[in-house]
Backbone atoms as SQL, in Angstrom:
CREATE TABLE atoms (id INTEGER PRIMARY KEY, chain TEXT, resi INTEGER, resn TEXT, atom TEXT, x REAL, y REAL, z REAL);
INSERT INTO atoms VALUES
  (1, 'A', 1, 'UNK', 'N', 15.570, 7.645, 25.465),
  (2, 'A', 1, 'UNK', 'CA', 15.308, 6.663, 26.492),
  (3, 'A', 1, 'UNK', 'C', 14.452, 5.539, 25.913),
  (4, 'A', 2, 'UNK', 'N', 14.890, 4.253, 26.135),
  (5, 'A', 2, 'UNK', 'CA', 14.215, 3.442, 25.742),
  (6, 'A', 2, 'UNK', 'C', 12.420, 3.099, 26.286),
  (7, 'A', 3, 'UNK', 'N', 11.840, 2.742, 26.053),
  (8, 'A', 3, 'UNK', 'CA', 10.305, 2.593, 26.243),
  (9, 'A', 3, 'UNK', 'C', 10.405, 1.148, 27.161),
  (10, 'A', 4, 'UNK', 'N', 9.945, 1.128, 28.192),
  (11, 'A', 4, 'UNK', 'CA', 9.541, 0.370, 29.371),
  (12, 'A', 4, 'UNK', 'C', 8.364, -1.098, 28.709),
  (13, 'A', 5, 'UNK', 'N', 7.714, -0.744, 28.166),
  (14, 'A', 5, 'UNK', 'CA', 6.413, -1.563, 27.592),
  (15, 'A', 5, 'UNK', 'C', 6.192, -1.263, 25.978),
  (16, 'A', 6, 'UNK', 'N', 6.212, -2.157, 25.480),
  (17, 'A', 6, 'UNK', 'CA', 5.812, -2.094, 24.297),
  (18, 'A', 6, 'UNK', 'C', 4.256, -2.627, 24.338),
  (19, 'A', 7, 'UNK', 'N', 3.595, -2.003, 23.278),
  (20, 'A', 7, 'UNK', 'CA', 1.914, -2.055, 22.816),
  (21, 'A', 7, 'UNK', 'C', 2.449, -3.313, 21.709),
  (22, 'A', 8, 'UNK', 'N', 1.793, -4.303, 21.894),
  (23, 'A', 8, 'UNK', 'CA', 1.608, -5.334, 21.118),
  (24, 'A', 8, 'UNK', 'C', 0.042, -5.765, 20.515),
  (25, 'A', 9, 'UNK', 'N', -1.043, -4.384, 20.437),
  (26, 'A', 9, 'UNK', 'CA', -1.800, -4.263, 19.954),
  (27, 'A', 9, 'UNK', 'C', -2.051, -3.984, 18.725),
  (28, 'A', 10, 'UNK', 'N', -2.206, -4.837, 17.659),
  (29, 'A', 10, 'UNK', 'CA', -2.157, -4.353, 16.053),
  (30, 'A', 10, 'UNK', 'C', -3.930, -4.558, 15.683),
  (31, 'A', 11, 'UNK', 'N', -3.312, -3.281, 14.880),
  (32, 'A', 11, 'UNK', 'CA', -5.241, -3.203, 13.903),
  (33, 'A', 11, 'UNK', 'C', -5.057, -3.763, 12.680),
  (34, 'A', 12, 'UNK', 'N', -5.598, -4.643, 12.483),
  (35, 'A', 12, 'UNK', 'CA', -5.316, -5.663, 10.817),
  (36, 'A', 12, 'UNK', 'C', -6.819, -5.311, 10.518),
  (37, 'A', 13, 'UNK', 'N', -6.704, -5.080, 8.718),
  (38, 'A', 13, 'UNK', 'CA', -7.931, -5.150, 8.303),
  (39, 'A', 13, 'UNK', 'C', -8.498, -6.841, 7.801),
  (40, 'A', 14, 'UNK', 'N', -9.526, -7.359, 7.418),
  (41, 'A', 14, 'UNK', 'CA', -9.891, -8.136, 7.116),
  (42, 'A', 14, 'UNK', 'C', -9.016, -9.199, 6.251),
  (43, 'A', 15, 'UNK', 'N', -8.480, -8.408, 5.429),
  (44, 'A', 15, 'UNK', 'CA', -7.977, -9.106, 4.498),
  (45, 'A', 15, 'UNK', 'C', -6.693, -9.509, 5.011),
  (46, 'A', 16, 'UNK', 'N', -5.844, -8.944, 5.867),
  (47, 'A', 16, 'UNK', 'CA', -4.517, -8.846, 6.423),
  (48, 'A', 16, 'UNK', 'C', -4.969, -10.445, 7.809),
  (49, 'A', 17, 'UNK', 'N', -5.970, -10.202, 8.508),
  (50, 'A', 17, 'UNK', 'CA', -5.845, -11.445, 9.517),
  (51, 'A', 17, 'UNK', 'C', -6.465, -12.603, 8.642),
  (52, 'A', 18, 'UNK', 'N', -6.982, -12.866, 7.576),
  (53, 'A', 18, 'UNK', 'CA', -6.908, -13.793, 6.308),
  (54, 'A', 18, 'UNK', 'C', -5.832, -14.163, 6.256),
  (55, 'A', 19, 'UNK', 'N', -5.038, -13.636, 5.468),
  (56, 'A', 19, 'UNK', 'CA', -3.874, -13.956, 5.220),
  (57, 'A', 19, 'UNK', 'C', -2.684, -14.612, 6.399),
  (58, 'A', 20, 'UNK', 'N', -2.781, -14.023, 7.835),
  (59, 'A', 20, 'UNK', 'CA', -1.469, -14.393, 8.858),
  (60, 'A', 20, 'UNK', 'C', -2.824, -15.513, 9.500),
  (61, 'A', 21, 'UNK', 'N', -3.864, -15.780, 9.186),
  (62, 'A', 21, 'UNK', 'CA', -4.309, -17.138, 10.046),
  (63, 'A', 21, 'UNK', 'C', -4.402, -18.176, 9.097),
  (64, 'A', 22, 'UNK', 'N', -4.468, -17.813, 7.735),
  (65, 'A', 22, 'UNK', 'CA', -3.968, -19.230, 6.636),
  (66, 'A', 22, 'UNK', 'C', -2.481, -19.400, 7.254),
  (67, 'A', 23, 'UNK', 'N', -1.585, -18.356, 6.966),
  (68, 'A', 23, 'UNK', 'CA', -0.484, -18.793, 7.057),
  (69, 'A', 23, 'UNK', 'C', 0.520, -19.581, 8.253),
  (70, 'A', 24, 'UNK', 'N', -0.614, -18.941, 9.483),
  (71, 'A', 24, 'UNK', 'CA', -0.523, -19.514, 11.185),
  (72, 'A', 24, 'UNK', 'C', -1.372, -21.185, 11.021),
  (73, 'A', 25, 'UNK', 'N', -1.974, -21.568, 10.093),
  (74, 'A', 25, 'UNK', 'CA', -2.828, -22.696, 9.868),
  (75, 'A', 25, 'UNK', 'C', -1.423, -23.655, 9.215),
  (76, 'A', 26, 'UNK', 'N', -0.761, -22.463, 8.138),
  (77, 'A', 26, 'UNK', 'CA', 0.120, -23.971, 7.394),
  (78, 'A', 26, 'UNK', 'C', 1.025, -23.870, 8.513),
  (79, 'A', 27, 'UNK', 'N', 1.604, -22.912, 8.930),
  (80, 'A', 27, 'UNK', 'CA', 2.603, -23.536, 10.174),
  (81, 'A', 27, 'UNK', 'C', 2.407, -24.875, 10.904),
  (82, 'A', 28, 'UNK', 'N', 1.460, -24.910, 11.586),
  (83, 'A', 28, 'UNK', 'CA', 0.854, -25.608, 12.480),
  (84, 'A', 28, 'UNK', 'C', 0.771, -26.964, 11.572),
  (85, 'A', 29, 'UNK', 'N', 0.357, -27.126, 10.697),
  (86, 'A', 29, 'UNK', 'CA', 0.217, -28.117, 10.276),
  (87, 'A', 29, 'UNK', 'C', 1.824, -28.728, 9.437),
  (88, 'A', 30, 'UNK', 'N', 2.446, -27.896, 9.404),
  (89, 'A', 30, 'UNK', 'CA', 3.773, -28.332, 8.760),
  (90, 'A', 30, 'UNK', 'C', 4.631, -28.773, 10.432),
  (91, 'A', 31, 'UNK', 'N', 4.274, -27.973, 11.596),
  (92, 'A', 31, 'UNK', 'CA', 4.897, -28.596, 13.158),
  (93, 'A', 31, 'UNK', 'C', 4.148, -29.370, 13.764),
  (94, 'A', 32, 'UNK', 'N', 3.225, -29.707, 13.380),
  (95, 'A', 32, 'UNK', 'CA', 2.386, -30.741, 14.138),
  (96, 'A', 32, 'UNK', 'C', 2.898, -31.827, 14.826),
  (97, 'A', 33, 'UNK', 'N', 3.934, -32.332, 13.963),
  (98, 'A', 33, 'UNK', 'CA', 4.110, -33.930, 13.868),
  (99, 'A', 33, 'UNK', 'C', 5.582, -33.880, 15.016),
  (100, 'A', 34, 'UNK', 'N', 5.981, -32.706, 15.014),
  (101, 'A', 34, 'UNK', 'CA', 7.466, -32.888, 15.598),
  (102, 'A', 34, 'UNK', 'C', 7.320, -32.655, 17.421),
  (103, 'A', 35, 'UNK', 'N', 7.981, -33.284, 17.597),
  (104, 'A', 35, 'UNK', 'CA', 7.486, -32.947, 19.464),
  (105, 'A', 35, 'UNK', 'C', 8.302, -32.096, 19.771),
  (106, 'A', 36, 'UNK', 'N', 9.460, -31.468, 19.156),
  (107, 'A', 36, 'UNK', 'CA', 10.057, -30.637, 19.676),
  (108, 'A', 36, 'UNK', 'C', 9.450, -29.370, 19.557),
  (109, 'A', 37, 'UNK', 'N', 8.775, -29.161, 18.669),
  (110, 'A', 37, 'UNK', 'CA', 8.126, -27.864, 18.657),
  (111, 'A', 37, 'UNK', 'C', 6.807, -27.771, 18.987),
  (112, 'A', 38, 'UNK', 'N', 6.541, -28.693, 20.314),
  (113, 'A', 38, 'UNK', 'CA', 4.753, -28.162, 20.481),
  (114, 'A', 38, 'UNK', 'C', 4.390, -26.988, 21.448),
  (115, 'A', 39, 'UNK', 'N', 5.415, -25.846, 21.659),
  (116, 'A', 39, 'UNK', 'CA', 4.954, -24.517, 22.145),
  (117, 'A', 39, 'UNK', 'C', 4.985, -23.628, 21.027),
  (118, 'A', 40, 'UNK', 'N', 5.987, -24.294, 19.726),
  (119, 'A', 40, 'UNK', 'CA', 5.225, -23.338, 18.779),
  (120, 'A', 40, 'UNK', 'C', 4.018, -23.677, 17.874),
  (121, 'A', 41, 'UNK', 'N', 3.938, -24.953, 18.049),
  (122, 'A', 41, 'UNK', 'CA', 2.096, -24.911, 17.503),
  (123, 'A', 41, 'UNK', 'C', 1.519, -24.580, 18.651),
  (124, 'A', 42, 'UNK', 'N', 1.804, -24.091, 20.139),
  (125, 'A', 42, 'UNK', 'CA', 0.526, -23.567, 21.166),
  (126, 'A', 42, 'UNK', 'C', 0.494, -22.189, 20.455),
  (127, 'A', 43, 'UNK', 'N', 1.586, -21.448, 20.115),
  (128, 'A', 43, 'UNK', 'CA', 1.706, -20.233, 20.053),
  (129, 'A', 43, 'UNK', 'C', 0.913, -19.672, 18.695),
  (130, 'A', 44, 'UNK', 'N', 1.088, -20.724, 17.991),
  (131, 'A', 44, 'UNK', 'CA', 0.333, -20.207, 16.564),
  (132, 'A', 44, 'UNK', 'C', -0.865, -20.774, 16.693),
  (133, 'A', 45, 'UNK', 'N', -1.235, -21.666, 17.688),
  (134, 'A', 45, 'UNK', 'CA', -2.851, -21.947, 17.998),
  (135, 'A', 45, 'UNK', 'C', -3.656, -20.491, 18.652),
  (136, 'A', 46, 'UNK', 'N', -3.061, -20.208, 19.553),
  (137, 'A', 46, 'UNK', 'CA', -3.265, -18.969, 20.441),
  (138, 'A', 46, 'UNK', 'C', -3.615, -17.660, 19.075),
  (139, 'A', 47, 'UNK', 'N', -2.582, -17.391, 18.035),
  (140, 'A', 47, 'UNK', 'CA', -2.312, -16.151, 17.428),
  (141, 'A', 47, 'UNK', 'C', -3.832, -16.711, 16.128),
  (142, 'A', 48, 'UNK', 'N', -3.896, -17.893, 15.866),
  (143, 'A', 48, 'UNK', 'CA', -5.150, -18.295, 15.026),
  (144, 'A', 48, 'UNK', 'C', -6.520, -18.028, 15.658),
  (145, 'A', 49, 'UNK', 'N', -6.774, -18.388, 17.119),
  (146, 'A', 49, 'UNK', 'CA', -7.866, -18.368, 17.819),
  (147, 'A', 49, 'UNK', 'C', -7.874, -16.652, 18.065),
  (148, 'A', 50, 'UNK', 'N', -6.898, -16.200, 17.775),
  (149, 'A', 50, 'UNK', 'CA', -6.814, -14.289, 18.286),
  (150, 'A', 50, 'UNK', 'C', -7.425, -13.586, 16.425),
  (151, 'A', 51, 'UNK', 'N', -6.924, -14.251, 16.169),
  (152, 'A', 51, 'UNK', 'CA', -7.445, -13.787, 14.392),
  (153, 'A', 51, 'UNK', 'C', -8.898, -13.728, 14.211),
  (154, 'A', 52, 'UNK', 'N', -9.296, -15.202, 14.659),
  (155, 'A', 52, 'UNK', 'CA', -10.799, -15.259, 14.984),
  (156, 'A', 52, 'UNK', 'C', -11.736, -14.764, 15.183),
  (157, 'A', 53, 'UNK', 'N', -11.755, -13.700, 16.136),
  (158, 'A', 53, 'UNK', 'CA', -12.031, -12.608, 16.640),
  (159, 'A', 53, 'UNK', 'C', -12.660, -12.047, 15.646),
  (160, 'A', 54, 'UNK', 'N', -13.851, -11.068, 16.221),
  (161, 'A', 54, 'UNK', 'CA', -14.397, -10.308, 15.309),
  (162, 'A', 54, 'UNK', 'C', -13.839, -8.717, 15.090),
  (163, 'A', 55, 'UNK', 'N', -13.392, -8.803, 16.003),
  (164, 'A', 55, 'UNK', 'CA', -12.432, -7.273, 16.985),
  (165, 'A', 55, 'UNK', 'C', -11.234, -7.145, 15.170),
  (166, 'A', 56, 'UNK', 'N', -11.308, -5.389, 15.076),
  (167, 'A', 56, 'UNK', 'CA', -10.149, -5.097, 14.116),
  (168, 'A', 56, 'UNK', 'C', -8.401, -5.126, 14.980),
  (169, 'A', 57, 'UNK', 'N', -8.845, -5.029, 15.896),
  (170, 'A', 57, 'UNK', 'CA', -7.829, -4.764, 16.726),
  (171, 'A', 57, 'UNK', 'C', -7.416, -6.537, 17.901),
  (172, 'A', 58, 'UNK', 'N', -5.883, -6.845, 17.111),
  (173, 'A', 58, 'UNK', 'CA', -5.663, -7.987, 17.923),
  (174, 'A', 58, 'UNK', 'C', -4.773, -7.895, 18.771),
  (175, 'A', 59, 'UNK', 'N', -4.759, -8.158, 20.036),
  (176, 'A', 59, 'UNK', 'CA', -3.688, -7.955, 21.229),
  (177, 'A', 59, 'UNK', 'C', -2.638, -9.467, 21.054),
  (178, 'A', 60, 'UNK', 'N', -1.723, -9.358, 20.731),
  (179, 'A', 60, 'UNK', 'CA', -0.815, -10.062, 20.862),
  (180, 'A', 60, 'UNK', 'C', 0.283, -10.343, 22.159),
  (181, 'A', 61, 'UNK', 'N', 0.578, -11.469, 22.489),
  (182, 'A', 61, 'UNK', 'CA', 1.383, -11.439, 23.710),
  (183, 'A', 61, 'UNK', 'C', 2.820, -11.381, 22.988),
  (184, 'A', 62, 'UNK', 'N', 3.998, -10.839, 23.934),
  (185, 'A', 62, 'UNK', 'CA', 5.206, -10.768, 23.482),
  (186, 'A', 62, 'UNK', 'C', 5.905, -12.328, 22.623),
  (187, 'A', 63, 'UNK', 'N', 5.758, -12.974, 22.991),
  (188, 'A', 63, 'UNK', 'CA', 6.069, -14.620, 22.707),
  (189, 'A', 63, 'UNK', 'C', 5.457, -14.703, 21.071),
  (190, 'A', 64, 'UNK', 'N', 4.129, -14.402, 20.509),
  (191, 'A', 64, 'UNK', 'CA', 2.710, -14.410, 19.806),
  (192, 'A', 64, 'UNK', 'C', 3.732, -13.461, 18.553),
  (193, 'A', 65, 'UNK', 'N', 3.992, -12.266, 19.077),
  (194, 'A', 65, 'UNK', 'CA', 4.547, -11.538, 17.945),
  (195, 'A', 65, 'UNK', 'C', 5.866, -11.880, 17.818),
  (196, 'A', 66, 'UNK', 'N', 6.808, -12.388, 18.517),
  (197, 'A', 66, 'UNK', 'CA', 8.008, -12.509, 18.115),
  (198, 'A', 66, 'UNK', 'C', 8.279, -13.775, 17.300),
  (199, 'A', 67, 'UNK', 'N', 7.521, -14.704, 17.565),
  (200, 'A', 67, 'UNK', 'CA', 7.437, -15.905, 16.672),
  (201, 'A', 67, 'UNK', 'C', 6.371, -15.934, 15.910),
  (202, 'A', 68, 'UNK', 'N', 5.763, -15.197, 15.723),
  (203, 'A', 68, 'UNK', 'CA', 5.167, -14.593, 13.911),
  (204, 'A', 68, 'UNK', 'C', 6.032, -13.992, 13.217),
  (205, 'A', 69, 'UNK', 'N', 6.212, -12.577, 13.743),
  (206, 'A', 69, 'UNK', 'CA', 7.576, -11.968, 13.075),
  (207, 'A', 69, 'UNK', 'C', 8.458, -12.764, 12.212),
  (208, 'A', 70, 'UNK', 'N', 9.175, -13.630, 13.102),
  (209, 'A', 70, 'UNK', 'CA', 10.003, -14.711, 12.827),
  (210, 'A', 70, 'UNK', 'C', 9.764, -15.366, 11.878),
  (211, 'A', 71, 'UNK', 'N', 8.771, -15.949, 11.604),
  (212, 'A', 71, 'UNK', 'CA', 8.236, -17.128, 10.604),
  (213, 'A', 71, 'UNK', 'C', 8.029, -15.846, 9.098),
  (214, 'A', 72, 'UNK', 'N', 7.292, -15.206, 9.551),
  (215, 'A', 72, 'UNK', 'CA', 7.406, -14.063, 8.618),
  (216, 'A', 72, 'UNK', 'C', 8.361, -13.772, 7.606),
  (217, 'A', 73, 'UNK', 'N', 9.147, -13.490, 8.548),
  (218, 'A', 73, 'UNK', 'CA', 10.662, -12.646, 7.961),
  (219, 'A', 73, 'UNK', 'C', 11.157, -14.087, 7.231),
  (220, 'A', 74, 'UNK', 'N', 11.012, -15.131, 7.698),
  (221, 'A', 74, 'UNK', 'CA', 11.738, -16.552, 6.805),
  (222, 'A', 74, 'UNK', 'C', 10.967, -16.384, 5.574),
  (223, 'A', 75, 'UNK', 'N', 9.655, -16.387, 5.650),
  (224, 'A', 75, 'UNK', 'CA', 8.737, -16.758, 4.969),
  (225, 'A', 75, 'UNK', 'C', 9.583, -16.088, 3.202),
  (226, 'A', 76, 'UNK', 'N', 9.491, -14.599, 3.886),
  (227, 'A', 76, 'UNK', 'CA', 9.547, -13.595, 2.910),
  (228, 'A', 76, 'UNK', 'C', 10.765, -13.825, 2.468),
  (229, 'A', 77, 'UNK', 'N', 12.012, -14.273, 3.027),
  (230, 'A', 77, 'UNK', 'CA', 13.231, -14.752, 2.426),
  (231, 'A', 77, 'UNK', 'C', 13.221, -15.973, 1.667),
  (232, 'A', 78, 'UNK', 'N', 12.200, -16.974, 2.022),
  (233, 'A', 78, 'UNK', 'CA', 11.767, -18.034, 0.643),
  (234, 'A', 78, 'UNK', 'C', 11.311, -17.751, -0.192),
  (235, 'A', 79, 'UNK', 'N', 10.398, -16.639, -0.039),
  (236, 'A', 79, 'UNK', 'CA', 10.081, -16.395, -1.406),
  (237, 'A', 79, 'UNK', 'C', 10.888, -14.961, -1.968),
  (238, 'A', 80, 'UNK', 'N', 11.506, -14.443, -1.915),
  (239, 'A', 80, 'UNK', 'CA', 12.204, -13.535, -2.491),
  (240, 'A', 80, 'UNK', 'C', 13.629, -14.471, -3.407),
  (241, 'A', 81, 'UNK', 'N', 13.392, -15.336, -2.697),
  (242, 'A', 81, 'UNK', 'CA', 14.401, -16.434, -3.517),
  (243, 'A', 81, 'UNK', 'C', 13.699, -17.405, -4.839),
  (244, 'A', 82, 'UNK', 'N', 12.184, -17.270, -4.243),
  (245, 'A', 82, 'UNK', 'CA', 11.220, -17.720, -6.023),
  (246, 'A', 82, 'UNK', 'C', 10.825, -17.053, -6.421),
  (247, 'A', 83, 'UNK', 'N', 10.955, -15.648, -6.430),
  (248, 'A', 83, 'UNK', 'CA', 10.812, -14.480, -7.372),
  (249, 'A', 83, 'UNK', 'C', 11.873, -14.116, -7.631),
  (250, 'A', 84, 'UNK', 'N', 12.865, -14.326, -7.613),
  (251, 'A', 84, 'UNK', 'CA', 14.400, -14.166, -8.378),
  (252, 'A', 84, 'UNK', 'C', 14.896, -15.185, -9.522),
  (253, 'A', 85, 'UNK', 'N', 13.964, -16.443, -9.331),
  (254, 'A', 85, 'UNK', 'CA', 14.470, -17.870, -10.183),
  (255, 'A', 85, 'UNK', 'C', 13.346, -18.172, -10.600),
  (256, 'A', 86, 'UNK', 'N', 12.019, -17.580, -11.131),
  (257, 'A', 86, 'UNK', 'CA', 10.864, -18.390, -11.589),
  (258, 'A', 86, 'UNK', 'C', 11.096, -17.130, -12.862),
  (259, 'A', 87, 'UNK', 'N', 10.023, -18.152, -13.131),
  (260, 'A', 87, 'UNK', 'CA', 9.632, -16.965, -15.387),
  (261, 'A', 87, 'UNK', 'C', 8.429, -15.950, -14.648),
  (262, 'A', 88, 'UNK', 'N', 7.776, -15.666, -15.892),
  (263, 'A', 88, 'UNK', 'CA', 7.009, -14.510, -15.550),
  (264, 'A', 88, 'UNK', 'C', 5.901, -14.961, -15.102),
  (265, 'A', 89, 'UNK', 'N', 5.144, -15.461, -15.290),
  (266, 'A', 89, 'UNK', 'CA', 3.814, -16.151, -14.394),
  (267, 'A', 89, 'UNK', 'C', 4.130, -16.567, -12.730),
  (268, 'A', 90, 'UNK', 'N', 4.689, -17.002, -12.919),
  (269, 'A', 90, 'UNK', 'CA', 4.827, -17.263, -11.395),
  (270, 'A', 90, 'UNK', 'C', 6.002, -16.246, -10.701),
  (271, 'A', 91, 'UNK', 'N', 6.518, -15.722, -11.604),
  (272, 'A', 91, 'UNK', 'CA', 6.918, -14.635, -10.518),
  (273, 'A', 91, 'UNK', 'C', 5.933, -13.012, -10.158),
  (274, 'A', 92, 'UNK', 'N', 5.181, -13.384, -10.851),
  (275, 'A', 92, 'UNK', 'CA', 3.731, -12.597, -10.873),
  (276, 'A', 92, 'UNK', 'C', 2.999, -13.080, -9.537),
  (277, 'A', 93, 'UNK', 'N', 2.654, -14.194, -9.562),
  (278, 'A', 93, 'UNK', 'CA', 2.316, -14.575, -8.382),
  (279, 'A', 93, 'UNK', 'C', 2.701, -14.792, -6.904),
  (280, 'A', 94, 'UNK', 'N', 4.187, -14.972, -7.317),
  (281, 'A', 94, 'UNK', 'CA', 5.717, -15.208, -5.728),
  (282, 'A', 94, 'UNK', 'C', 5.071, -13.773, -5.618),
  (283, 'A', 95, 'UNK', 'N', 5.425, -12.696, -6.925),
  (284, 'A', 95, 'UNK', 'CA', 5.540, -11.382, -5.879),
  (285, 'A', 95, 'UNK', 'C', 4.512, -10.552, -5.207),
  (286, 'A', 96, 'UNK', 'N', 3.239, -10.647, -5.441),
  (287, 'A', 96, 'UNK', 'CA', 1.723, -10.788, -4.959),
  (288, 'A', 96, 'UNK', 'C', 2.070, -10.842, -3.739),
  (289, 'A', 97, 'UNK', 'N', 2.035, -12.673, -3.582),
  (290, 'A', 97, 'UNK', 'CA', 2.419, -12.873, -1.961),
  (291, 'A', 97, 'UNK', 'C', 3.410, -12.348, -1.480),
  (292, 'A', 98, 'UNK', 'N', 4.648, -12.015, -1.990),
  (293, 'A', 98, 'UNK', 'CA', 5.957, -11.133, -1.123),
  (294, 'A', 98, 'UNK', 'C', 5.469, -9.852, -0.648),
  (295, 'A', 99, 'UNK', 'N', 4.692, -9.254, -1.261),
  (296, 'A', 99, 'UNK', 'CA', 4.224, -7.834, -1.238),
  (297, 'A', 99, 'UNK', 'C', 3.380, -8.013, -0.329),
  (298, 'A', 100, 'UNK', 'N', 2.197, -8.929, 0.037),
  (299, 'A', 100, 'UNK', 'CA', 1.843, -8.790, 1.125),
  (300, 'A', 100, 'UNK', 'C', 2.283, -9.413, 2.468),
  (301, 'A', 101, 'UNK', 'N', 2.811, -10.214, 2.779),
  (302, 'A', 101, 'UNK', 'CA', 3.934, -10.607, 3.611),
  (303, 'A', 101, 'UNK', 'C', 4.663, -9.026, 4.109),
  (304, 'A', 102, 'UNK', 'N', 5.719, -8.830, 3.337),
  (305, 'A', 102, 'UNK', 'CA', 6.255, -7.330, 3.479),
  (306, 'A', 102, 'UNK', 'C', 4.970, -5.956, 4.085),
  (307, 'A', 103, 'UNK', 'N', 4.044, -5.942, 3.276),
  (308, 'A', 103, 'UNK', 'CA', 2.839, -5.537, 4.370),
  (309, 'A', 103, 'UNK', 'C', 2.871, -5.441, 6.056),
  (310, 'A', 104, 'UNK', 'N', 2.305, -6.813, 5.561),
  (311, 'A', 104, 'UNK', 'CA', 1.821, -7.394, 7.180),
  (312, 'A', 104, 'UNK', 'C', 3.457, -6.980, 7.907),
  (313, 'A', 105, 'UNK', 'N', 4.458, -7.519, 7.759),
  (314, 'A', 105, 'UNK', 'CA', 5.606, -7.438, 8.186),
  (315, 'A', 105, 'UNK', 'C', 6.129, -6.113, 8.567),
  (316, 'A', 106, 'UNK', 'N', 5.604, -4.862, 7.810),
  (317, 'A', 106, 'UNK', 'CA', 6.044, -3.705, 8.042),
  (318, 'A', 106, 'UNK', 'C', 5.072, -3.509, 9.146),
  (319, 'A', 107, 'UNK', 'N', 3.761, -4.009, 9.817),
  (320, 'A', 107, 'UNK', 'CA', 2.951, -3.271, 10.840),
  (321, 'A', 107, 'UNK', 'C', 3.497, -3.655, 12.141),
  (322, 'A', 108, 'UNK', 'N', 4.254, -5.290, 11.695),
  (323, 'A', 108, 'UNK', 'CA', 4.837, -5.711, 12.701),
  (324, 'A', 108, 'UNK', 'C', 6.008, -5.132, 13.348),
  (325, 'A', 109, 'UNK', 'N', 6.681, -4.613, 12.908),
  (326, 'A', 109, 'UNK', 'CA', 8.102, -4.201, 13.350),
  (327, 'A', 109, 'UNK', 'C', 7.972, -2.966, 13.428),
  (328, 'A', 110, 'UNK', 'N', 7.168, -1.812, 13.555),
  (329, 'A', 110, 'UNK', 'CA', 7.187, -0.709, 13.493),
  (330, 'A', 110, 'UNK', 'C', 7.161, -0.717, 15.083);
C-alpha cells in the first residue's frame, strides 16, 4: 500500500547543508535575471534560509524537495559528462564534487 504522507524531514550534517546552500546560492543567482522563473528563485530562497538554521534536521516542503532533487539530478548529469572528457586533474576534482552531489542525492530520494 502506498504511504498517504511522505516525511520531507532530512538530517544533513554540516558539511552536506554547505554544500546544497552554495549550490541553492548559484542557482539563484544563475535565475535571477529571468522572470519566468521567479518561483524558482522563491523556492531556492526558502530551501537557503532553511539551511540557515542551526537545527541538524531540515523540514522541507514538497515543492522545496522536488525542485532540489531536480536541479540535483541535472547537476550530477553535467558533471558526469566532465568527468568522462577532462585529463586527470580535473577529473579528480569533477569527481569529488559528483561523489558528493550523489551523496546528498541518495538522502534525497530514499
Amino acid at each position: 500500500m502506498k504511504k498517504l504522507f511522505k516525511n520531507y524531514e532530512f538530517e544533513l550534517d554540516k558539511n552536506q547543508k554547505k554544500i546544497l546552500s552554495s549550490f541553492a546560492k548559484q542557482a539563484v543567482k544563475q535565475m535571477e535575471g529571468d522572470d519566468k522563473l521567479v518561483s524558482e528563485v522563491r523556492v531556492f530562497n526558502s530551501v537557503i534560509d532553511k539551511l540557515g538554521s542551526a537545527d541538524d534536521k531540515v523540514k522541507f516542503t514538497k515543492e522545496e524537495k522536488t525542485r532540489l532533487t531536480f536541479q540535483l539530478k541535472e547537476n550530477t548529469k553535467h558533471l558526469q559528462k566532465k568527468v568522462d572528457g577532462s585529463w586527470f586533474l580535473t577529473r579528480w576534482f569533477y569527481r569529488n564534487m559528483f561523489n558528493q552531489y550523489n551523496n546528498i542525492l541518495s538522502i534525497f530520494t530514499d
